[in-house]
KOLVEX-9349 format. One record per residue (C-alpha): residue number from 1; residue in three letters; x, y, z. Coordinates in Angstrom, 2 decimals. Layout:
BEGIN
<NUM; 'Ala'; <X; Y; Z>> ...
***
This chain:
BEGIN
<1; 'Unk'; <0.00; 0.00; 0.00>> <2; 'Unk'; <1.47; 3.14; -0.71>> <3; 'Unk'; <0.59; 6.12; 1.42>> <4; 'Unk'; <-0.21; 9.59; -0.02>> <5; 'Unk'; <-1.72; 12.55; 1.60>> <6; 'Unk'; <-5.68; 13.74; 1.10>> <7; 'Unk'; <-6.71; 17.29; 1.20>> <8; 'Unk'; <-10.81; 18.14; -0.01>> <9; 'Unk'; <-10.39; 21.51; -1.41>> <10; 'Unk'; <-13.57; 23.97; -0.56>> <11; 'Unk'; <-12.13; 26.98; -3.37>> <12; 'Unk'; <-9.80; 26.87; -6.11>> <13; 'Unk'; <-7.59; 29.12; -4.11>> <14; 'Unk'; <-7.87; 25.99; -1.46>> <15; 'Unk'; <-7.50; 23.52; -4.20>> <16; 'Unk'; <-4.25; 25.53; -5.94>> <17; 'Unk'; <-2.75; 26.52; -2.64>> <18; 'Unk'; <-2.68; 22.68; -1.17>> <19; 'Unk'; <-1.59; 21.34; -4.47>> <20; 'Unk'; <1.33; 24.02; -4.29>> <21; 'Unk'; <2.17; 23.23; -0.99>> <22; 'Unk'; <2.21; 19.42; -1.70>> <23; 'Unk'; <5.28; 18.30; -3.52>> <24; 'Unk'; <3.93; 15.52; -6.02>> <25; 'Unk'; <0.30; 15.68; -5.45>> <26; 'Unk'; <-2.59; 15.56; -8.31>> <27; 'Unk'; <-6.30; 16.91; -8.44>> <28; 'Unk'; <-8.77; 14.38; -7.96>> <29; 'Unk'; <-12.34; 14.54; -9.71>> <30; 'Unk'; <-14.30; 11.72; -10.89>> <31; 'Unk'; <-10.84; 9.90; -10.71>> <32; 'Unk'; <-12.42; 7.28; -13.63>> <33; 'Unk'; <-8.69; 7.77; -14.94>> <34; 'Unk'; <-6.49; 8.63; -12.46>> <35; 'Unk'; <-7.15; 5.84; -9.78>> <36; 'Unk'; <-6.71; 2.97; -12.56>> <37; 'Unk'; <-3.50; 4.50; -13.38>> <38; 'Unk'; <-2.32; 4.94; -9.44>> <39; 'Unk'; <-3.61; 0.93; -9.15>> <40; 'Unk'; <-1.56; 0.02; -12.40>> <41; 'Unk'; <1.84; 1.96; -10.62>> <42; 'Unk'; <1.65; 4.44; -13.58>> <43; 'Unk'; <0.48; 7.08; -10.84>> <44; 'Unk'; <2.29; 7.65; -7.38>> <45; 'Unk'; <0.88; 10.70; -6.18>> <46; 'Unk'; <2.45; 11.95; -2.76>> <47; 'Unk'; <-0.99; 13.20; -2.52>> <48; 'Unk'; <-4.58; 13.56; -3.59>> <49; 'Unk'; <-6.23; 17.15; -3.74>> <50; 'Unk'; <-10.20; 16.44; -3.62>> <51; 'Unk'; <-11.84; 19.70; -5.81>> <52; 'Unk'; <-15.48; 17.65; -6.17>> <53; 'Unk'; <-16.55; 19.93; -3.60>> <54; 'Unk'; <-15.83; 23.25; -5.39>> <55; 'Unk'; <-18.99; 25.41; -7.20>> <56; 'Unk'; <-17.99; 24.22; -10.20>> <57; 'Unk'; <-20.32; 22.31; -11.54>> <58; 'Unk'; <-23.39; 24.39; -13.42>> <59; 'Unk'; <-23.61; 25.14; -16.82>> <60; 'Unk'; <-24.57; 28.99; -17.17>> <61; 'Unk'; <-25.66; 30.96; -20.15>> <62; 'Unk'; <-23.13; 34.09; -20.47>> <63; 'Unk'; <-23.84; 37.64; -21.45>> <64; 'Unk'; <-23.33; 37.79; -25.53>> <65; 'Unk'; <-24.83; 33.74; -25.89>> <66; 'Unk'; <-21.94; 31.87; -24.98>> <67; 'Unk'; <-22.04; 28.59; -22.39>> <68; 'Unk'; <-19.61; 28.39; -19.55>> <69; 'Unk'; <-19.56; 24.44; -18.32>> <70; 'Unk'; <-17.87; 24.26; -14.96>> <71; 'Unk'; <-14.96; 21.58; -14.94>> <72; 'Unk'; <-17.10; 19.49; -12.00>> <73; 'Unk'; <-19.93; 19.13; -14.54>> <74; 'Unk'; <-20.38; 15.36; -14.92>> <75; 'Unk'; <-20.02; 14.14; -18.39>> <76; 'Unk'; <-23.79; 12.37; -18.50>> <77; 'Unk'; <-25.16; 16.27; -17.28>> <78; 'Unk'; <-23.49; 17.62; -20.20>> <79; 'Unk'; <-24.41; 15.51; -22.82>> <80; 'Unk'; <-28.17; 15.76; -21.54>> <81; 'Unk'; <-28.12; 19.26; -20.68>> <82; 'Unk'; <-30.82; 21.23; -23.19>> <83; 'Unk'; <-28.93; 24.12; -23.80>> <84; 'Unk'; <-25.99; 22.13; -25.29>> <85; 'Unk'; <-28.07; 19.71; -27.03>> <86; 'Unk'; <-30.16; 22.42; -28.66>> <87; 'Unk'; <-27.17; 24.80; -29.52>> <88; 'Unk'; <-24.06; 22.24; -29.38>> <89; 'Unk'; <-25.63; 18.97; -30.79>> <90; 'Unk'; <-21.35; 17.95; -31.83>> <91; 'Unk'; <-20.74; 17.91; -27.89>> <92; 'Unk'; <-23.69; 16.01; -26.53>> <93; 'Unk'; <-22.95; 13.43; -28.97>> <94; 'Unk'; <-19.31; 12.98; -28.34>> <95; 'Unk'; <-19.96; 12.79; -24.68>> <96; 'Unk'; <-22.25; 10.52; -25.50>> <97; 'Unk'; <-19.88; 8.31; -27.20>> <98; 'Unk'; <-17.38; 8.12; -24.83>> <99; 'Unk'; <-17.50; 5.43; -22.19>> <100; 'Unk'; <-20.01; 3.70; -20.30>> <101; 'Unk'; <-23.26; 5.07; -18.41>> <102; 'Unk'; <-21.75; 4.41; -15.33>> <103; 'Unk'; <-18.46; 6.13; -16.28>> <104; 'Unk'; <-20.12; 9.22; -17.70>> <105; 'Unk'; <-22.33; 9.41; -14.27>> <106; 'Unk'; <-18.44; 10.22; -12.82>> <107; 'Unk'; <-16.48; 11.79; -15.05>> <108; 'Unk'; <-15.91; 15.08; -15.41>> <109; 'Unk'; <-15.47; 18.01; -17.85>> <110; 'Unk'; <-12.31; 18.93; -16.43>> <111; 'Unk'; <-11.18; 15.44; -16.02>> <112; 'Unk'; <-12.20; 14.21; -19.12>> <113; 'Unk'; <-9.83; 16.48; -21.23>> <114; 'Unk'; <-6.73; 15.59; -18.57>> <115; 'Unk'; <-7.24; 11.99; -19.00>> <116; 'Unk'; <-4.20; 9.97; -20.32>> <117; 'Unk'; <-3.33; 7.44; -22.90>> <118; 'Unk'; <-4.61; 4.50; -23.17>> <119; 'Unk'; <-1.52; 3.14; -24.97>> <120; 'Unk'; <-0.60; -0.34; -23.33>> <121; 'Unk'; <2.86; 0.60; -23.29>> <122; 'Unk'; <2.44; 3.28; -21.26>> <123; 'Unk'; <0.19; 1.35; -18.63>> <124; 'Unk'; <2.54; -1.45; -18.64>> <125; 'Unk'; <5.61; -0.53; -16.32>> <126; 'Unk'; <7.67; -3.73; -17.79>> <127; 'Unk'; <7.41; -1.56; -21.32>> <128; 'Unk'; <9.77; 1.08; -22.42>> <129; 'Unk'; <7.63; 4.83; -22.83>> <130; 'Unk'; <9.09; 7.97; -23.09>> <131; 'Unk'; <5.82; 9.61; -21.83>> <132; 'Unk'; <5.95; 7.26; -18.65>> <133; 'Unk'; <9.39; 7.36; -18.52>> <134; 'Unk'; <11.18; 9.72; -20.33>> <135; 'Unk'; <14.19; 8.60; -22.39>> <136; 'Unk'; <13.33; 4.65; -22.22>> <137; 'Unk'; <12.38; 4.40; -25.75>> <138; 'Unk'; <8.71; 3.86; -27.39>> <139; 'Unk'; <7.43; 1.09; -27.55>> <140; 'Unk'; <4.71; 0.73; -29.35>> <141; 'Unk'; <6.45; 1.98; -32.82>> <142; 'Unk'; <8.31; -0.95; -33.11>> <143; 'Unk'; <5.42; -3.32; -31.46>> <144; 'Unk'; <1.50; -3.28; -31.52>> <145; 'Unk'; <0.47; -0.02; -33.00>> <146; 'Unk'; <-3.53; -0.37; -34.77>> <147; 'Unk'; <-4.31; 2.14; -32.52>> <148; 'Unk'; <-2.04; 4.79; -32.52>> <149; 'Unk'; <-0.93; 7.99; -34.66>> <150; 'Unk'; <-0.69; 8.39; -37.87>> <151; 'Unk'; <-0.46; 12.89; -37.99>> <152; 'Unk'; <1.33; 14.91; -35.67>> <153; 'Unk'; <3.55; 11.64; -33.92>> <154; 'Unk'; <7.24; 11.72; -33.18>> <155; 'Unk'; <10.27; 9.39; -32.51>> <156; 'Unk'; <9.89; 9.61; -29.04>> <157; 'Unk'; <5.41; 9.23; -29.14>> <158; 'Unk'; <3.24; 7.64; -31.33>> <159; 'Unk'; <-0.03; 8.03; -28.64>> <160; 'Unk'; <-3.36; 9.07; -29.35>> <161; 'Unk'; <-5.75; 11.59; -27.08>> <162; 'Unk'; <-8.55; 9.06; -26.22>> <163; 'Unk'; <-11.01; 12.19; -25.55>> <164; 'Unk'; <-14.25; 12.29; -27.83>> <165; 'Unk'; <-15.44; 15.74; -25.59>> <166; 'Unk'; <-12.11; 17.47; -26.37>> <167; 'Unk'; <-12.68; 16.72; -30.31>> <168; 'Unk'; <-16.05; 18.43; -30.08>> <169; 'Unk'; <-14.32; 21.22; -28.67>> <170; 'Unk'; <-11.52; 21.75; -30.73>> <171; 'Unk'; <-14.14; 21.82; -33.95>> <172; 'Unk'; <-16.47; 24.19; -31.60>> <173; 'Unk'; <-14.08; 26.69; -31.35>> <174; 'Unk'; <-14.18; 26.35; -27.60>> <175; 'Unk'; <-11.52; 27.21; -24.58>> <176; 'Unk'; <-10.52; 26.11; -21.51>> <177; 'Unk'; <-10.04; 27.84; -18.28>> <178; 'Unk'; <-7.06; 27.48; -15.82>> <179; 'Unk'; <-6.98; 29.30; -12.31>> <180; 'Unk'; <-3.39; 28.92; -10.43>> <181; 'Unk'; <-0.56; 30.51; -9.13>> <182; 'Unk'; <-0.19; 32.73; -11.28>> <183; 'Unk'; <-4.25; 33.49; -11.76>> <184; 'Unk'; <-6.91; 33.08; -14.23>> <185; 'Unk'; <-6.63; 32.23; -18.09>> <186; 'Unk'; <-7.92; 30.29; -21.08>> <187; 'Unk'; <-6.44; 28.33; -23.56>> <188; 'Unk'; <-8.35; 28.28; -26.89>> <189; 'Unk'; <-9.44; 24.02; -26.85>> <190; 'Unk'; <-7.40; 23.66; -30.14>> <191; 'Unk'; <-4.20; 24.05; -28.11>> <192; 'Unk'; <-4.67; 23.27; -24.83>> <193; 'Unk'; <-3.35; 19.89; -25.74>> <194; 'Unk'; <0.31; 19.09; -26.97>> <195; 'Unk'; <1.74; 17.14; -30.47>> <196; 'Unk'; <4.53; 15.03; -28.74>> <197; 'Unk'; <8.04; 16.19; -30.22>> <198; 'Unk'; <10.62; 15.59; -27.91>> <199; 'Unk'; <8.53; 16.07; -24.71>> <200; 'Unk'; <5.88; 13.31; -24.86>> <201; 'Unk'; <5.36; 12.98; -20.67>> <202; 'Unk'; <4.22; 16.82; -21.45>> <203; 'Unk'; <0.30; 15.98; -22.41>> <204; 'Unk'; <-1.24; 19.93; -21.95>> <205; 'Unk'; <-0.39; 23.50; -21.59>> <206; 'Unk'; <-1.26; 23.65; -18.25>> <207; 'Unk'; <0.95; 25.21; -16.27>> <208; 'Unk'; <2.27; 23.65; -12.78>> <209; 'Unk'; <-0.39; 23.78; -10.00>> <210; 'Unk'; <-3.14; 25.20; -12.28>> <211; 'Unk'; <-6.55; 23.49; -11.98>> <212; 'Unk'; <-9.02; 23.26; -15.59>> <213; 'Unk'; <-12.03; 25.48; -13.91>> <214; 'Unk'; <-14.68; 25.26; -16.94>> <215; 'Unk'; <-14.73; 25.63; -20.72>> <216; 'Unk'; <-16.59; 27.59; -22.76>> <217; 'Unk'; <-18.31; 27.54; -25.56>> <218; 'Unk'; <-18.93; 30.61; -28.08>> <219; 'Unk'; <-21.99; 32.03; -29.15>> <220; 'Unk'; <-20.77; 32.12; -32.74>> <221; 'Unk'; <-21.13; 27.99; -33.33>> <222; 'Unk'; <-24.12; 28.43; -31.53>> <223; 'Unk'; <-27.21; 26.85; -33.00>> <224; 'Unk'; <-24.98; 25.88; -36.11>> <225; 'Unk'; <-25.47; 22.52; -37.74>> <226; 'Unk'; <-22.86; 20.35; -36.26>> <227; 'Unk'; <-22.69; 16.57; -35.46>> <228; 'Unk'; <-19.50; 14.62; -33.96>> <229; 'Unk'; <-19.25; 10.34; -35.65>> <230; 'Unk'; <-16.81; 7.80; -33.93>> <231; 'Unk'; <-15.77; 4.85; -35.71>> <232; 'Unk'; <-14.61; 1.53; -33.29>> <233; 'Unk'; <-14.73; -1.60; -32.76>> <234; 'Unk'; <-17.93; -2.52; -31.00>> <235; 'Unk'; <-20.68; -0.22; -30.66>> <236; 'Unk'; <-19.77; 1.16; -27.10>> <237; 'Unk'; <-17.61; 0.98; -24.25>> <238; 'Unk'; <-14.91; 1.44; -26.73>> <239; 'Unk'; <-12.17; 4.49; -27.78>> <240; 'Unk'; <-11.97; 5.91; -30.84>> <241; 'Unk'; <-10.12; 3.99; -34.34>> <242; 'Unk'; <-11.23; 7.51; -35.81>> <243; 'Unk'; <-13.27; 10.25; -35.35>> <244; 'Unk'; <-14.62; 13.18; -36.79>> <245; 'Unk'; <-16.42; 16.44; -35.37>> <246; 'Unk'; <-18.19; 19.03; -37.64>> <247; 'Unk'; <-19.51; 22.30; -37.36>> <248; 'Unk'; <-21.17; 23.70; -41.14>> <249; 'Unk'; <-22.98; 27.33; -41.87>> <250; 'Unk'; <-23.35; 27.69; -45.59>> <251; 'Unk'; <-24.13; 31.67; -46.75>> <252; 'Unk'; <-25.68; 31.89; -50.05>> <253; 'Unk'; <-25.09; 28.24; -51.72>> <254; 'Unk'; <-21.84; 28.23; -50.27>> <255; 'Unk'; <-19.95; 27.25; -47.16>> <256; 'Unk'; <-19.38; 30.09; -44.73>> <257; 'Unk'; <-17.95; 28.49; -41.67>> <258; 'Unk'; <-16.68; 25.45; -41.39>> <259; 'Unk'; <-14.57; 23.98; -38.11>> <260; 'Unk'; <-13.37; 20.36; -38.34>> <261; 'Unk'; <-11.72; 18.63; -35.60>> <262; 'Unk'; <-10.06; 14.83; -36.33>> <263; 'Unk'; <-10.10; 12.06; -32.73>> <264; 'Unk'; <-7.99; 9.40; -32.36>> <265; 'Unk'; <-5.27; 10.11; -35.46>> <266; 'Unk'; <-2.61; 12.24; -33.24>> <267; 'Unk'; <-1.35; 12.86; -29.96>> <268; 'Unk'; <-4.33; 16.02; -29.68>> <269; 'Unk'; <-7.78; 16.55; -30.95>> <270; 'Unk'; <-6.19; 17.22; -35.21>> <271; 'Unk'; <-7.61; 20.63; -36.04>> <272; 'Unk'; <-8.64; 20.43; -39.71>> <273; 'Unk'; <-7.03; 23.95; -40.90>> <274; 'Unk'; <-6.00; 22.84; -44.52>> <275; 'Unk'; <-9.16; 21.18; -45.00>> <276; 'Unk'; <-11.48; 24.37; -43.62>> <277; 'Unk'; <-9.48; 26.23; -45.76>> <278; 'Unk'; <-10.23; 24.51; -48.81>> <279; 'Unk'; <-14.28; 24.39; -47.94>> <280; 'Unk'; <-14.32; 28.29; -47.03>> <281; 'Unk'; <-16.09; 29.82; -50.26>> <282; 'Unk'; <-17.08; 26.47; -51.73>> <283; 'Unk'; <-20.11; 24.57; -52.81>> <284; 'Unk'; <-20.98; 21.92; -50.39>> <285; 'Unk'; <-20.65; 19.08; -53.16>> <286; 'Unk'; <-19.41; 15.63; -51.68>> <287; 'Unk'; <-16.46; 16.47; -54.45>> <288; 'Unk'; <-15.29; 19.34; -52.40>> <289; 'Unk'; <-15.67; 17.34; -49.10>> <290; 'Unk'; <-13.32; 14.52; -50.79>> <291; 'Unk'; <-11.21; 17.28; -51.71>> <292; 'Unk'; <-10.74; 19.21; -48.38>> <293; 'Unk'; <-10.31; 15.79; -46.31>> <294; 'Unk'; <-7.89; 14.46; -48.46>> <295; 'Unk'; <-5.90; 17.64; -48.27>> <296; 'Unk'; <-5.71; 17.24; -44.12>> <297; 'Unk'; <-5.13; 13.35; -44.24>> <298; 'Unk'; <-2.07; 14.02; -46.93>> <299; 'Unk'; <0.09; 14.48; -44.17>> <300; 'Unk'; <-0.54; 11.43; -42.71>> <301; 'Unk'; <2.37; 9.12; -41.82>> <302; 'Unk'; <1.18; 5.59; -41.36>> <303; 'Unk'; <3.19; 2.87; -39.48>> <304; 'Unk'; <2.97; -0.82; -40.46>> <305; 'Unk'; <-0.63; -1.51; -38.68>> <306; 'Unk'; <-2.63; 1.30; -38.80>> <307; 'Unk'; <-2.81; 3.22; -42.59>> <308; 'Unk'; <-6.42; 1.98; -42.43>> <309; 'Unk'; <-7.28; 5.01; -40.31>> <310; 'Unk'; <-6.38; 7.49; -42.95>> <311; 'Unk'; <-9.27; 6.35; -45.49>> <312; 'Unk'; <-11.55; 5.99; -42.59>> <313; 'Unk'; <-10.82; 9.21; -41.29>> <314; 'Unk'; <-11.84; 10.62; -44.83>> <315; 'Unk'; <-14.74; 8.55; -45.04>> <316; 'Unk'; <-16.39; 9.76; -41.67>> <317; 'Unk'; <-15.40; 13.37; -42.71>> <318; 'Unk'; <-16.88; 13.34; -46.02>> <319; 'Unk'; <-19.99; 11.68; -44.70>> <320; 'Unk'; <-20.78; 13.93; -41.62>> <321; 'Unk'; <-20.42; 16.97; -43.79>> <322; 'Unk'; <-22.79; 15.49; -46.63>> <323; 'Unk'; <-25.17; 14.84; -43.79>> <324; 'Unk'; <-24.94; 18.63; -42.01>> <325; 'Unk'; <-24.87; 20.39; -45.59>> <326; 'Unk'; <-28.39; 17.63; -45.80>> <327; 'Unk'; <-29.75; 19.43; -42.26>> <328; 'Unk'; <-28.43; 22.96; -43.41>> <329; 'Unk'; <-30.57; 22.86; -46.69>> <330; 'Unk'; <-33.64; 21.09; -45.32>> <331; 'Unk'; <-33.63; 21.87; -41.81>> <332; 'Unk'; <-33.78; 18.29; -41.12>> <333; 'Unk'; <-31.27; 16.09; -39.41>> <334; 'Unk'; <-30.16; 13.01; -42.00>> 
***
């Protein structure tokens, strides 16, 4: 048994000054990742900083339209919640995707975009991995990789972000918000997570001691037609081979806004820029969709296992915006 120290935060100035004052602790939520890591040995925290307890966990409407979803918020009251099913249909289905009932009943917002890997090779401590253990070498390139990367990896990290919520988010043009030492921020939810480069062990931006307090969602992409599809390999209960979140306005026959946000290819939620460049300004034909996608996915880089996850990328891409341009024209969901 190893001992670590518990502290049950009533503020985030609580919450940020014990984990400051705590050499080695982490923030515990829903702990639906963190405790199967600490009971694996991937995890040794000297000690546990309890922030259930903070007032963080309401979804409010903001002045200007925008959503603010504390970090506390459990995943199954986001998904459900009307105002992001009615205005955010991308992020109630992700959330909806990811896990189990039981799982989503304790999960959080906040905890859902710090989860981990589920590479083996990092959960297995008999396994060489750079982002368990910097400098020992990764395994999985050289072993079983279906799974993993194929944009955005590295020598040192060929992981994937197992998040469906933080897809819908990067395609939403959400942020995250961070209190600690050194105050309040955001991050905008496209870069809040990290490629790998050199620095796998390195998954966010978050600072040390800072604490995810809420995202929030814009009123722009609010009440646009936007959907999130997850391809895997049984029909729940099961992470991402590919993934795909949309968010479509077309302006006079043509595509006026488009964000597109690729799961389970790279290391982050893939933000889709070459391929939302390409649909800016044109006709929403399944020809231009094939077009734009296969201008992301050229910079794919396939290992030996897994190039099937560049045409099924494609494929989900090209099929959620057929079906969005479909609800955008008749004002019907396909």
């Amino acid at each position: 048994m190893k001992e670590f120290a518990y502290v049950r935060a009533g503020s985030v100035e609580e919450a940020t000054s014990a984990y400051a004052s705590h050499t080695g602790a982490r923030y515990l939520a829903g702990g639906t990742n963190l405790v199967d890591l600490m009971k694996l040995g991937v995890e040794a925290p000297a000690a546990l900083i309890d922030v259930t307890r903070l007032p963080l966990d309401t979804v409010e409407e903001l002045p200007g339209g925008a959503l603010r979803v504390g970090a506390m918020v459990r995943n199954s009251d986001l998904a459900a919640h009307p105002l992001v099913r009615d205005r955010y249909p991308a992020l109630s289905q992700a959330v909806f995707a990811g896990a189990s009932g039981q799982l989503r009943n304790a999960a959080t917002t906040g905890g859902n975009l710090l989860q981990r890997t589920r590479c083996p090779y990092f959960q297995d401590l008999s396994k060489p991995c750079n982002k368990r253990e910097p400098g020992s070498g990764c395994g999985a390139r050289d072993g079983v990789h279906r799974d993993h990367a194929v944009l955005g990896h590295s020598a040192h990290c060929i992981a994937t972000h197992p998040s469906d919520m933080a897809v819908a988010l990067t395609a939403l043009d959400g942020r995250v918000e961070l209190a600690g030492p050194e105050g309040a921020r955001s991050v905008a939810a496209a870069d809040f997570h990290r490629l790998p480069g050199d620095r796998p062990e390195q998954d966010t931006e978050i600072r040390p001691g800072e604490l995810v307090t809420g995202v929030v969602l814009p009123a722009a992409t609010a009440g646009l037609p936007s959907a999130y599809r997850k391809a895997r390999d049984r029909a729940s209960y099961a992470f991402a081979l590919a993934s795909v979140a949309v968010v479509l306005r077309l302006e006079d026959g043509v595509v006026g806004h488009a964000g597109v946000a690729f799961g389970a290819l790279a290391h982050r939620p893939w933000r889709a820029r070459r391929a939302e460049e390409a649909l800016l300004g044109a006709a929403p034909t399944r020809a231009a969709f094939e077009h734009a996608a296969d201008l992301e996915l050229d910079a794919a880089q396939p290992l030996r296992d897994n190039a099937y996850k560049v045409p099924l990328a494609r494929n989900l891409a090209v099929d959620v915006l057929s079906r969005l341009t479909d609800t955008a024209l008749t004002g019907r969901a396909s």
